[in-house]
BABAVEX-608172 format. One record per atom (N, C-alpha, C, O): residue in three letters; x, y, z. Coordinates in steps of 0.2 Angstrom, whole numbers, padded with zeros to 4 digits, always signed. Atoms other than C-alpha are relative to their C-alpha. Layout:
# BABAVEX-608172
AlaXYZ/...
# end
This chain:
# BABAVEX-608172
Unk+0004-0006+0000/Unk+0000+0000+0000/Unk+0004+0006+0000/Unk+0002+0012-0002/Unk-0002-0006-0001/Unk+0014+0012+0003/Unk+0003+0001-0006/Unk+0002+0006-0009/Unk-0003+0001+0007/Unk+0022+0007-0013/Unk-0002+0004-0005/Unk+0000+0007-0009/Unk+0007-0005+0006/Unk+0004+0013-0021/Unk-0001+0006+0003/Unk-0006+0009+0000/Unk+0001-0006-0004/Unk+0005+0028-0011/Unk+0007+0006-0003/Unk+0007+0012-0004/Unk-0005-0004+0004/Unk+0021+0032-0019/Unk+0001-0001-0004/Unk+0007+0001-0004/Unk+0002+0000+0005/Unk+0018+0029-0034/Unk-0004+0004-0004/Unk-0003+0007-0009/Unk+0008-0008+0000/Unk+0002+0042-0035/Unk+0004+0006+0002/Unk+0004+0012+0000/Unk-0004-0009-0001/Unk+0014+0055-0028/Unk+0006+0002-0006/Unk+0009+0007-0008/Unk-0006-0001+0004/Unk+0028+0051-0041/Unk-0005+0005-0005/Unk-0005+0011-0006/Unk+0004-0002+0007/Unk+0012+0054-0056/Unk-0002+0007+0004/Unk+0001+0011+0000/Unk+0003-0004-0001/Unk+0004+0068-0046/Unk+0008+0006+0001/Unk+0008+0012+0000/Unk-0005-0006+0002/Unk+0023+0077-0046/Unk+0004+0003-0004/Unk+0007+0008-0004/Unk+0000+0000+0008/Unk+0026+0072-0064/Unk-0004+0006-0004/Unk-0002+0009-0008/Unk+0005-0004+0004/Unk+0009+0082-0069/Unk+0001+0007+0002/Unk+0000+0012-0002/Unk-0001-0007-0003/Unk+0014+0097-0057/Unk+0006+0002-0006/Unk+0005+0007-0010/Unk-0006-0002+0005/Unk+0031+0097-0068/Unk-0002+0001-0006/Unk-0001+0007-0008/Unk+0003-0001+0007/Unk+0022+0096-0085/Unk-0002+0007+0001/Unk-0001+0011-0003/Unk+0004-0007+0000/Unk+0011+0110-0079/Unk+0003+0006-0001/Unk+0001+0012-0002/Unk-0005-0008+0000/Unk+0026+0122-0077/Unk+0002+0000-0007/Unk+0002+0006-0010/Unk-0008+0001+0006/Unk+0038+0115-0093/Unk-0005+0002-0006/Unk-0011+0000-0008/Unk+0004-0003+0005/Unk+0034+0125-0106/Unk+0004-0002-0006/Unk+0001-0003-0012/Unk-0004+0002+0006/Unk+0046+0120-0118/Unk+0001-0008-0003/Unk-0002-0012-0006/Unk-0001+0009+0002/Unk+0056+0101-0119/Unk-0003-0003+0006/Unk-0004+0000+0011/Unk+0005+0004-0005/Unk+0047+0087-0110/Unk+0003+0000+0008/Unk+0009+0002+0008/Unk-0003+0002-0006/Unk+0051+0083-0091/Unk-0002-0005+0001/Unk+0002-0009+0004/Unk+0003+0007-0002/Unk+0038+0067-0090/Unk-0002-0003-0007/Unk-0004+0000-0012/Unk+0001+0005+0004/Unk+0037+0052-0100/Unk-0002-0005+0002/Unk+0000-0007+0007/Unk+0005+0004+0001/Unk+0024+0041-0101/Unk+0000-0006-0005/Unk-0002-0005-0011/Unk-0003+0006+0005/Unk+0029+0024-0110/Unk-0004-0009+0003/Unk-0004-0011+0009/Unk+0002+0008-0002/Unk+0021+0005-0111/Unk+0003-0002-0005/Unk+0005+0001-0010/Unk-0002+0003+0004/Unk+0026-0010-0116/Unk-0004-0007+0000/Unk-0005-0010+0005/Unk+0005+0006-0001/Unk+0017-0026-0121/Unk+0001-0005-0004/Unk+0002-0003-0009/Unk-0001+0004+0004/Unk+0019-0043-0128/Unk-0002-0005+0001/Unk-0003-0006+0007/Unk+0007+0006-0002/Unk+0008-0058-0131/Unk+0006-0010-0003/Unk+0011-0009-0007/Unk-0003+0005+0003/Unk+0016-0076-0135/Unk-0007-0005-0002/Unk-0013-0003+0000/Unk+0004+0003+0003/Unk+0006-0090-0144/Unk-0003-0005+0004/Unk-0008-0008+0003/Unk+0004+0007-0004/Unk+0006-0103-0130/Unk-0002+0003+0005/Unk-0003-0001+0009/Unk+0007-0002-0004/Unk-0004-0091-0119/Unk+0004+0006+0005/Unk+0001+0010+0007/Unk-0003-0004-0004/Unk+0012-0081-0110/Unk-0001+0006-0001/Unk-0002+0007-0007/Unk+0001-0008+0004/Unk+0011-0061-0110/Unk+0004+0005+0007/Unk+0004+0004+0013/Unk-0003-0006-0005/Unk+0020-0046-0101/Unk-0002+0005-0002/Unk-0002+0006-0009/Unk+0003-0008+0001/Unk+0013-0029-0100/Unk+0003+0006+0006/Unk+0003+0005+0012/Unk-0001-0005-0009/Unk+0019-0013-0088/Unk-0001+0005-0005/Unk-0001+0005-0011/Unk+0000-0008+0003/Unk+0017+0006-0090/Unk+0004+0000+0007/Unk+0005-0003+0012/Unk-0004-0004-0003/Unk+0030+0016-0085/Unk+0000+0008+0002/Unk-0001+0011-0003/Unk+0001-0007+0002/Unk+0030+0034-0080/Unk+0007+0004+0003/Unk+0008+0002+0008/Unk-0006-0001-0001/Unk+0046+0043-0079/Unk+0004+0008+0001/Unk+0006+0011-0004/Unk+0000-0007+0000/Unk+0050+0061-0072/Unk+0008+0002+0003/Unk+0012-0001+0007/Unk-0006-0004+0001/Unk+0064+0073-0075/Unk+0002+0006+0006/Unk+0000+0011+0004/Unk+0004-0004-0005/Unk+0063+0083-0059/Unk+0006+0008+0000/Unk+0007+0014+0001/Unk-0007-0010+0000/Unk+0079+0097-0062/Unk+0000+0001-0008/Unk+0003+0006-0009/Unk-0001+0000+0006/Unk+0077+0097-0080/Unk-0003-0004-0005/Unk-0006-0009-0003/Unk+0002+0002+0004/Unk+0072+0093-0096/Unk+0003-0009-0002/Unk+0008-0011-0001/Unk-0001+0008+0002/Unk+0071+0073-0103/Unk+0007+0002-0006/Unk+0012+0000-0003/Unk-0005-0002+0006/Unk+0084+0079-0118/Unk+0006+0001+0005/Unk+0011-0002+0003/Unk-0006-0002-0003/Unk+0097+0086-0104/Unk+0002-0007+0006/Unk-0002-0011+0009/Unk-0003+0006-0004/Unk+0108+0074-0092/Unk-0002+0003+0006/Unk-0002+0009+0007/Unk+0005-0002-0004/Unk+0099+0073-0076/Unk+0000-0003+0007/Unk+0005-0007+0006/Unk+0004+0006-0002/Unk+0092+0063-0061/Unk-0008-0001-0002/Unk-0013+0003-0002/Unk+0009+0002-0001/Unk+0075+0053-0064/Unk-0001-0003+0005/Unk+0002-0006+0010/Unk+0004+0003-0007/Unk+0062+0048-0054/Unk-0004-0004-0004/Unk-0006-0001-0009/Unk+0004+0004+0004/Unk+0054+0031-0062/Unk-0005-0005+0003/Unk-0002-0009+0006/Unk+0005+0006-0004/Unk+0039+0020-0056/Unk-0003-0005-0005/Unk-0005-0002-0010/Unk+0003+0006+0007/Unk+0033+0004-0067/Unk-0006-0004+0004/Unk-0005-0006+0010/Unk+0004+0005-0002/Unk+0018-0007-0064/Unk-0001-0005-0006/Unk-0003-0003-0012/Unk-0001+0006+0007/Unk+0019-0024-0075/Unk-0005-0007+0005/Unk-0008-0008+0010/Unk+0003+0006+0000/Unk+0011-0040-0076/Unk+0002-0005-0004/Unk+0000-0004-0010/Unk-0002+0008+0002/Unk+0018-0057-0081/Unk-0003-0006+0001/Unk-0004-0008+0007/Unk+0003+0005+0000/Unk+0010-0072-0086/Unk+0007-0008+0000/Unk+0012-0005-0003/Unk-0002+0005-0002/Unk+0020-0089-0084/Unk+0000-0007+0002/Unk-0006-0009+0002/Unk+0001+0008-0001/Unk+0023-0109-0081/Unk+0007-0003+0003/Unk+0013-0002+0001/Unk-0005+0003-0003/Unk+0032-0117-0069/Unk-0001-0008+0000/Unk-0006-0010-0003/Unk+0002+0008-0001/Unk+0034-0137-0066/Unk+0001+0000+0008/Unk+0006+0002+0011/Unk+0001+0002-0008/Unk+0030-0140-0047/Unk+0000-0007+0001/Unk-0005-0010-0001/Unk+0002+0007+0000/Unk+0032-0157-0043/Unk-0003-0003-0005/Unk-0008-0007-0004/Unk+0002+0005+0003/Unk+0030-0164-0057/Unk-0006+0004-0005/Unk-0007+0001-0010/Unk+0006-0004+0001/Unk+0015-0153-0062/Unk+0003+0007-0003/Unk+0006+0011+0000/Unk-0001-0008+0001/Unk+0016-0138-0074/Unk-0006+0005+0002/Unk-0012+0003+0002/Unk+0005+0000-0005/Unk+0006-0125-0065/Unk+0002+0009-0004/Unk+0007+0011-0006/Unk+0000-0007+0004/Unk+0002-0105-0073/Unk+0000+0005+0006/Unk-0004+0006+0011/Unk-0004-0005-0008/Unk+0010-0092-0060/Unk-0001+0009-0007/Unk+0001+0011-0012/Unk-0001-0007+0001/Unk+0006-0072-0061/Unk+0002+0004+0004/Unk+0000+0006+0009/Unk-0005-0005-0004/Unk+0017-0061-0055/Unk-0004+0009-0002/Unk-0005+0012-0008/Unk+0001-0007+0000/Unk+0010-0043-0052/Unk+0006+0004+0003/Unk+0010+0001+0006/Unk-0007-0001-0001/Unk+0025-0032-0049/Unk+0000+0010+0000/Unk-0001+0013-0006/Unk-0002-0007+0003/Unk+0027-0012-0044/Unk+0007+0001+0003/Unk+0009-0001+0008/Unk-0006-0004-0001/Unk+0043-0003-0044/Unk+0001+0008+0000/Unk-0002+0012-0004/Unk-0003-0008-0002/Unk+0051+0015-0037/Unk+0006+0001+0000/Unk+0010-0001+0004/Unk-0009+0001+0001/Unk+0067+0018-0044/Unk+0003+0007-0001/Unk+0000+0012-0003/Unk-0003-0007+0001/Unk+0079+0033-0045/Unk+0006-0001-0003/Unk+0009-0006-0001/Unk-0004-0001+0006/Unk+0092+0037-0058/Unk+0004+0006-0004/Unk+0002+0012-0004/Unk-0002-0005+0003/Unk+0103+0046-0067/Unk+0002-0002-0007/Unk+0006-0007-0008/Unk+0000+0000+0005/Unk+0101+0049-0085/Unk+0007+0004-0005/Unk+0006+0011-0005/Unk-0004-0003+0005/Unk+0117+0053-0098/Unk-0002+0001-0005/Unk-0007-0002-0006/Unk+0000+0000+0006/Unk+0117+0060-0114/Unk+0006+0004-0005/Unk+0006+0010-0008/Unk-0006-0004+0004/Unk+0133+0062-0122/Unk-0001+0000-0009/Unk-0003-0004-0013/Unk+0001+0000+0007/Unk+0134+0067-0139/Unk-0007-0005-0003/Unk-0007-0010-0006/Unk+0005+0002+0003/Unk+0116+0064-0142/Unk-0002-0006+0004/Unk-0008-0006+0004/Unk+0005+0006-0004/Unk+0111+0047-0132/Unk+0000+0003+0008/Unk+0002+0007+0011/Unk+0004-0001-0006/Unk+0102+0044-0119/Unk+0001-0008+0003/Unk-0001-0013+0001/Unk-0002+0005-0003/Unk+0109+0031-0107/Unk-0002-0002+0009/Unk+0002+0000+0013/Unk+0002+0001-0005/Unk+0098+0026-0090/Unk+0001-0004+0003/Unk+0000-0010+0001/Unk-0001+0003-0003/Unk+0104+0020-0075/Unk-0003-0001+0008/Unk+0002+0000+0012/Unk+0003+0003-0005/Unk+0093+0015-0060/Unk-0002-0002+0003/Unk-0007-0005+0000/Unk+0000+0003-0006/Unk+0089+0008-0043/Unk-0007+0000+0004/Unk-0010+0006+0004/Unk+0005-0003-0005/Unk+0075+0005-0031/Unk-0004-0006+0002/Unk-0002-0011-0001/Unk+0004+0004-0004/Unk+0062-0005-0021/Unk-0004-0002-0005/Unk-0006+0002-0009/Unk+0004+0003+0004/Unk+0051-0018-0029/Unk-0007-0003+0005/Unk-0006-0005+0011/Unk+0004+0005-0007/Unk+0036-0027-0020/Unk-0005-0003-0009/Unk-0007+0001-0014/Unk+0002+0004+0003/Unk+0029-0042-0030/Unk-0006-0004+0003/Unk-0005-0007+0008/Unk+0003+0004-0003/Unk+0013-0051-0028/Unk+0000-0008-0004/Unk-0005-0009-0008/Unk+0002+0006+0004/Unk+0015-0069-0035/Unk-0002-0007+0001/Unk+0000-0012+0004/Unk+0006+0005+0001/Unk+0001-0079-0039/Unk-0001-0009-0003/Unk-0006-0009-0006/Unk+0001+0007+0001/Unk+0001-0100-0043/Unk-0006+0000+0001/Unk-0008+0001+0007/Unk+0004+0004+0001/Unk-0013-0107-0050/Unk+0001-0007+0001/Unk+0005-0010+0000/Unk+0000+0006-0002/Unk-0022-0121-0045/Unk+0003-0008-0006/Unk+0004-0007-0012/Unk-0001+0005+0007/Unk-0016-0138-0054/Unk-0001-0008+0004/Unk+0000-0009+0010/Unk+0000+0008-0003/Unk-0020-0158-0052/Unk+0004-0002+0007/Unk+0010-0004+0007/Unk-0004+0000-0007/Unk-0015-0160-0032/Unk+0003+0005+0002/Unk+0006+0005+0008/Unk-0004-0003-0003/Unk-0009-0146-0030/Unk-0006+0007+0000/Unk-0010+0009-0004/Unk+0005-0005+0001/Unk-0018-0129-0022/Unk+0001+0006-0003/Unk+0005+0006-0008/Unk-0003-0010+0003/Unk-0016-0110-0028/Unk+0001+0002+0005/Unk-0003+0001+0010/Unk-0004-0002-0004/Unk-0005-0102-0019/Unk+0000+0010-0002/Unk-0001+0012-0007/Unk-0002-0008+0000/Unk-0002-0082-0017/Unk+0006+0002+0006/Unk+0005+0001+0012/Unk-0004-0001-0004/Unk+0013-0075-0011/Unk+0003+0008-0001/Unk+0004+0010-0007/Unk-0001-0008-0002/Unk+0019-0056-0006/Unk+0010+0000-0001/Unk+0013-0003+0003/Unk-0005-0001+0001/Unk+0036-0052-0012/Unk+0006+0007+0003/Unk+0010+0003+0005/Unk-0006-0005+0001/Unk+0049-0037-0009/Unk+0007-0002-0001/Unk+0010-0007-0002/Unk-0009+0002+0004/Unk+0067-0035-0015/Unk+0002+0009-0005/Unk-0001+0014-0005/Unk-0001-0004+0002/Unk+0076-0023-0024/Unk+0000-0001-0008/Unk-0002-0006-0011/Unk+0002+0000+0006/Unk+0075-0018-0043/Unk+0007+0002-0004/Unk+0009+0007+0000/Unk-0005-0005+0001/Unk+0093-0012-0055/Unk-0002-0001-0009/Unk-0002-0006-0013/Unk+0001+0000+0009/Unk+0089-0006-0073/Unk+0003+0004-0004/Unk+0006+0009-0001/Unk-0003-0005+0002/Unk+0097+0002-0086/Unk+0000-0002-0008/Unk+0000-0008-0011/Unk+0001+0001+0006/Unk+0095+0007-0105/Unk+0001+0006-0004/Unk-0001+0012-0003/Unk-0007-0003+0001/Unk+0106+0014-0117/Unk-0007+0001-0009/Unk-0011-0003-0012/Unk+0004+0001+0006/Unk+0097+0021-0134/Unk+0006+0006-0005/Unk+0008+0011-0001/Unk-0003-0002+0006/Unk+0107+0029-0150/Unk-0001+0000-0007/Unk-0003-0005-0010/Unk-0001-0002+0006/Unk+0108+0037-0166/Unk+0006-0002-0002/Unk+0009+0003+0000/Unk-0007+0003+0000/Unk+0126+0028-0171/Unk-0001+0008-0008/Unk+0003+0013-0009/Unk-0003-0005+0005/Unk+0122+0040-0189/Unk-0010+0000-0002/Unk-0015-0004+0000/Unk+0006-0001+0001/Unk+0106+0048-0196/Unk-0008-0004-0001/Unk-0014-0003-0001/Unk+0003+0004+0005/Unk+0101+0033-0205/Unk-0001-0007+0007/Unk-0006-0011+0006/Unk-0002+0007-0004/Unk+0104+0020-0190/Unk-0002+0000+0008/Unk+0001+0003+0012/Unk-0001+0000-0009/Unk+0098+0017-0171/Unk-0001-0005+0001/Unk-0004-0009-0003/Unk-0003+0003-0003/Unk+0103+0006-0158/Unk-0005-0001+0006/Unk-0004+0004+0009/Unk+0001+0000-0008/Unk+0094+0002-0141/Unk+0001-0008+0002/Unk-0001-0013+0000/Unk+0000+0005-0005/Unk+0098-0010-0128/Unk-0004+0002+0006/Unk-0006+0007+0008/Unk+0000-0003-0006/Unk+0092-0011-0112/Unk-0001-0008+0008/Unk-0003-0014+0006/Unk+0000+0007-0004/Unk+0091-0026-0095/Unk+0000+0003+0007/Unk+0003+0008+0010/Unk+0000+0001-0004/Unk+0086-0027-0080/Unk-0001-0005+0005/Unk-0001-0011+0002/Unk-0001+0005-0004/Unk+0086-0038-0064/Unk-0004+0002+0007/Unk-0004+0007+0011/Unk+0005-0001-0009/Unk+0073-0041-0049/Unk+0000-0004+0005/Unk-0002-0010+0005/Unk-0001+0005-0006/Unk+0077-0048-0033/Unk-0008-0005+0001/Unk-0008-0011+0001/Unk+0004+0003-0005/Unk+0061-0052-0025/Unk-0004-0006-0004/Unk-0008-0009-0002/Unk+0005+0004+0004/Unk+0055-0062-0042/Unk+0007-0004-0003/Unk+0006-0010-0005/Unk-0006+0005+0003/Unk+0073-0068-0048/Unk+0000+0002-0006/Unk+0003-0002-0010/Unk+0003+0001+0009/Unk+0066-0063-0066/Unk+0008+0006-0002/Unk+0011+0009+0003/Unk-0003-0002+0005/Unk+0080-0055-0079/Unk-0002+0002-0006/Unk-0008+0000-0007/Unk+0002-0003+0006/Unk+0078-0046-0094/Unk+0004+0000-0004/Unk+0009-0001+0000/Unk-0003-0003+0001/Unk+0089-0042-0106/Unk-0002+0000-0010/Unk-0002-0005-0013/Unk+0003-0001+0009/Unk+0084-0035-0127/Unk+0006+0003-0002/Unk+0010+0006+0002/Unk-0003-0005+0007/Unk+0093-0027-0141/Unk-0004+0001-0004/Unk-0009+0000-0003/Unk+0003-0004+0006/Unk+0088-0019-0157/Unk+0003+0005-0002/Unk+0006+0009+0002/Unk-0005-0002+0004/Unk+0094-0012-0171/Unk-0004+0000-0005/Unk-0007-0005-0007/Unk+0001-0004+0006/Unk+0088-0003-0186/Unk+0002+0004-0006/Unk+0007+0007-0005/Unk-0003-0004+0004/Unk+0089+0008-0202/Unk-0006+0005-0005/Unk-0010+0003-0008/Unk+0007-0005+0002/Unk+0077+0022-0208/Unk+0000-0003-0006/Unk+0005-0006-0009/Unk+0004+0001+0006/Unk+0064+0019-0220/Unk-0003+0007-0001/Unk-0005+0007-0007/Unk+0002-0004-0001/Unk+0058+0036-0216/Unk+0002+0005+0006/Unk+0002+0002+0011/Unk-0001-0006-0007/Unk+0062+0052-0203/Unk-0002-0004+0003/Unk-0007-0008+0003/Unk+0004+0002-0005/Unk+0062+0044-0188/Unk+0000-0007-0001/Unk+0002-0011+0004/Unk+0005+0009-0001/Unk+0055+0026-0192/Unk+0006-0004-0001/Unk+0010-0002-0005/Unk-0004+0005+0001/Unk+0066+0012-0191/Unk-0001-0007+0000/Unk-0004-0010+0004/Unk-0001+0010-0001/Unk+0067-0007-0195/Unk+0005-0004+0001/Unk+0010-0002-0002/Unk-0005+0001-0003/Unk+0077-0019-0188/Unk+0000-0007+0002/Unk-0005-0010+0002/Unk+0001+0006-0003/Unk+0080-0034-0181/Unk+0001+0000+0008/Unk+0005+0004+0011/Unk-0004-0002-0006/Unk+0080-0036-0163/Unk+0000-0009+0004/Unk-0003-0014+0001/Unk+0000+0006-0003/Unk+0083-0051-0149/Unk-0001+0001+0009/Unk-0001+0007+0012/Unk+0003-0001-0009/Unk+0079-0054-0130/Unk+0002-0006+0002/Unk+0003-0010-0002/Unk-0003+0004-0003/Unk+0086-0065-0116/Unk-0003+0002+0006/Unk-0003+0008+0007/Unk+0004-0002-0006/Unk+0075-0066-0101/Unk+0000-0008+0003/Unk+0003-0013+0000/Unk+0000+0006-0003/Unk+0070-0079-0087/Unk+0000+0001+0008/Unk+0000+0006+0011/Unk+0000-0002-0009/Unk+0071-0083-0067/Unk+0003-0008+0001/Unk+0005-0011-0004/Unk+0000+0005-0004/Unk+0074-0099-0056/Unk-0004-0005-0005/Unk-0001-0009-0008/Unk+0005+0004+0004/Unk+0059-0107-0067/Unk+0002-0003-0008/Unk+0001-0009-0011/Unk+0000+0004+0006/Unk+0064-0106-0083/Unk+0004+0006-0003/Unk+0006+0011+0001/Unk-0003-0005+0007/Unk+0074-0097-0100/Unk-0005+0002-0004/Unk-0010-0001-0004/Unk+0004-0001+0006/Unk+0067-0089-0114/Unk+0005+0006-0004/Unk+0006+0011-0001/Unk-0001-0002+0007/Unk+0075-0084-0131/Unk-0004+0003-0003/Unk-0010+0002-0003/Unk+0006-0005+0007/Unk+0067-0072-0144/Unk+0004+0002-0003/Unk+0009+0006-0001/Unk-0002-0003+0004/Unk+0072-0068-0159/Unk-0006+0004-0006/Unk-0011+0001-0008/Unk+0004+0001+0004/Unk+0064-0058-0172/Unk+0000+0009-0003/Unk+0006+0012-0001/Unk-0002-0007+0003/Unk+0061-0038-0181/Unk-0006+0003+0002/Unk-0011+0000+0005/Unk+0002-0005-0003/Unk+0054-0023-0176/Unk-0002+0005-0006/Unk+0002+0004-0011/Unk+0002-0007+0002/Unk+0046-0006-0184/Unk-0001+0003+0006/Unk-0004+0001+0011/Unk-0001-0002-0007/Unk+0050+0007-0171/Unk+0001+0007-0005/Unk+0004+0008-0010/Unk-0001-0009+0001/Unk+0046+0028-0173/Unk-0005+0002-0003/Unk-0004+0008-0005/Unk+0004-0003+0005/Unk+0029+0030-0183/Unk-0004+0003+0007/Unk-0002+0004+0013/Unk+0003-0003-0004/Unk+0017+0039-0174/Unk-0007+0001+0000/Unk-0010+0004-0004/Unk+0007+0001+0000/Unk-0001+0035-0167/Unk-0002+0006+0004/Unk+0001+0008+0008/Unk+0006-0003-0006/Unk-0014+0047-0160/Unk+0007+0004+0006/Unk+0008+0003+0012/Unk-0006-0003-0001/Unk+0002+0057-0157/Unk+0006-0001+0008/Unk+0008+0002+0013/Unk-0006+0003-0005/Unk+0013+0044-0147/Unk+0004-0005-0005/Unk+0001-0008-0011/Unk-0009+0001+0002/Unk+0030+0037-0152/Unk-0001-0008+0000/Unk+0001-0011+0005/Unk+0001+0005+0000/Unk+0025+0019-0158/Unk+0005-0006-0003/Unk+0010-0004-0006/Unk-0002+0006+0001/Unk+0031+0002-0161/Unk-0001-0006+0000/Unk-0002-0007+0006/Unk+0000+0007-0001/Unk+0029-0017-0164/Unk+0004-0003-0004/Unk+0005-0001-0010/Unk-0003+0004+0001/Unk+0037-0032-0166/Unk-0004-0004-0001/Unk-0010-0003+0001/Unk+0001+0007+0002/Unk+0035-0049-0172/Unk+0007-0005+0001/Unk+0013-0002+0000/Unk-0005+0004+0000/Unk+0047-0065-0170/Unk-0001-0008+0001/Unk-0007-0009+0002/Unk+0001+0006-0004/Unk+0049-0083-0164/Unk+0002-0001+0009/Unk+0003+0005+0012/Unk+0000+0004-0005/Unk+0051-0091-0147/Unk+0002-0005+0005/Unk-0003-0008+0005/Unk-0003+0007+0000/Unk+0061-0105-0138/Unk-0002+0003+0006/Unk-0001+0009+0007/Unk+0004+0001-0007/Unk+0052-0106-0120/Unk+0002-0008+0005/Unk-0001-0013+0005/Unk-0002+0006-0005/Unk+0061-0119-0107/Unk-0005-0004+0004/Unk-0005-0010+0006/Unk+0007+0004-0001/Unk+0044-0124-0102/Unk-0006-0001-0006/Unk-0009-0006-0006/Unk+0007+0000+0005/Unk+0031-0119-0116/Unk+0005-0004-0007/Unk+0003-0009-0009/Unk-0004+0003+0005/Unk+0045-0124-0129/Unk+0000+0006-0006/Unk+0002+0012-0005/Unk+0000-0003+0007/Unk+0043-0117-0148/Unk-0007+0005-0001/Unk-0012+0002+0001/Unk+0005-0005+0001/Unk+0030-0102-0153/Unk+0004+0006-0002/Unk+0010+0007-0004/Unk-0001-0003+0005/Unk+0029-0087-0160/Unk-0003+0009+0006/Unk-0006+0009+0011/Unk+0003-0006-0004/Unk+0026-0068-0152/Unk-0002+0007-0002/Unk+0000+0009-0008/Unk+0001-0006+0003/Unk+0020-0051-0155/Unk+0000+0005+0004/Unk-0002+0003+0010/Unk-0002-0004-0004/Unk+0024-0036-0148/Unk-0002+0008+0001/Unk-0005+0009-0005/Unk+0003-0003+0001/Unk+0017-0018-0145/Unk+0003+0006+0005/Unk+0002+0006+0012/Unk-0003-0006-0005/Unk+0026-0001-0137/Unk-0003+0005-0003/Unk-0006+0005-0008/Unk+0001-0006+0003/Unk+0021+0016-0137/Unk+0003+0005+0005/Unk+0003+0003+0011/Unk+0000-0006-0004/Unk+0027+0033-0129/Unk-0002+0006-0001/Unk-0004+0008-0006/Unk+0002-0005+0007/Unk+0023+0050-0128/Unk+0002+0003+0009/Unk+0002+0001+0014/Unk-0006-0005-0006/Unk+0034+0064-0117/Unk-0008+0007+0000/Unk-0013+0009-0004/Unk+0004-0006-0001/Unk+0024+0079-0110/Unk+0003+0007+0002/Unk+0000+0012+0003/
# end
């Protein structure tokens, strides 16, 4: 509850900041969502505030995320479909040298994760905390070319992260690309490979999706789809 309590004060001093900056953005507003074939999915928004300066200038951030993760464990023998709810309060200091924008970090996590019932075995729910460290690096290498990475690590779930991507304008702005990902926890691995359209522009936010394959240490082979969007105030 306090978690949620600070979380509501980061957006309510996000919205104060907007309301002053008249110029380059201060707060960023970013989701990210992705579906697999054999039933797995991850979703969070993120809201992300610049509190001494503009998002373009090197800085401290103030970052809060709420996601949700779909999943499959073997429990004794039994595969068994686990959700993890998961918020994070993180603080950070953003670079930007010669044009990128390189994000690095830290903060408290509180996890709720959920097992569903399966053949002998009951549903379970369980209360997590731990710490969270992230960090994510994005570039322009030349007009025509951008670059992001980015990986994180969560104690209280064990989960990992870690993507690439890599593109080449077809348009101002728009890029395609190939990209790849490396995730997982205690339970299991998961592989992804696959390409990207990244910079067109919805309903005047900063869009993107992907498509690719899938190698899953429990679900095994499938296919996924993907769907980001941002939009700075």
């Amino acid at each position: 509850m306090k978690l949620l309590k600070s979380l509501a004060s980061i957006f309510m001093f996000g919205l104060a900041g907007v309301a002053a900056a008249e110029e380059a953005p201060r707060f960023s507003l970013q989701s990210t969502s992705d579906f697999a074939s054999y039933g797995a999915f991850y979703t969070d928004l993120t809201a992300l505030y610049s509190p001494f300066g503009s998002l373009w200038e090197p800085g401290w951030r103030i970052e809060g995320i709420a996601s949700a993760r779909r999943y499959s464990v073997i429990d004794t023998g039994q595969k068994r479909i686990g959700l993890d709810a998961t918020l994070d309060v993180l603080a950070g200091y953003q670079f930007t040298p010669n044009g990128w924008s390189w994000l690095v970090a830290a903060g408290v996590t509180a996890v709720n994760s959920h097992l569903y019932a399966a053949p002998g075995l009951a549903p379970s729910n369980t209360q997590l905390y731990g710490l969270k460290v992230l960090t994510s690096l994005y570039g322009k290498p030349t007009d025509q070319t951008m670059v992001y990475v980015q990986g994180h690590y969560n104690t209280a779930s064990e989960f990992y992260y870690a993507q690439g991507k890599t593109g080449i304008a077809i348009a101002p702005n728009i890029f395609v690309g190939p990209e790849a990902a490396y995730s997982g926890s205690w339970t299991y691995n998961q592989v992804r490979l696959g390409g990207h359209i990244t910079g067109f522009t919805v309903a005047g936010m900063n869009t993107g999706v992907s498509l690719g394959f899938v190698q899953d240490s429990n679900y095994g082979k499938g296919v996924y789809g993907g769907l980001n969007f941002q939009f700075n105030f």
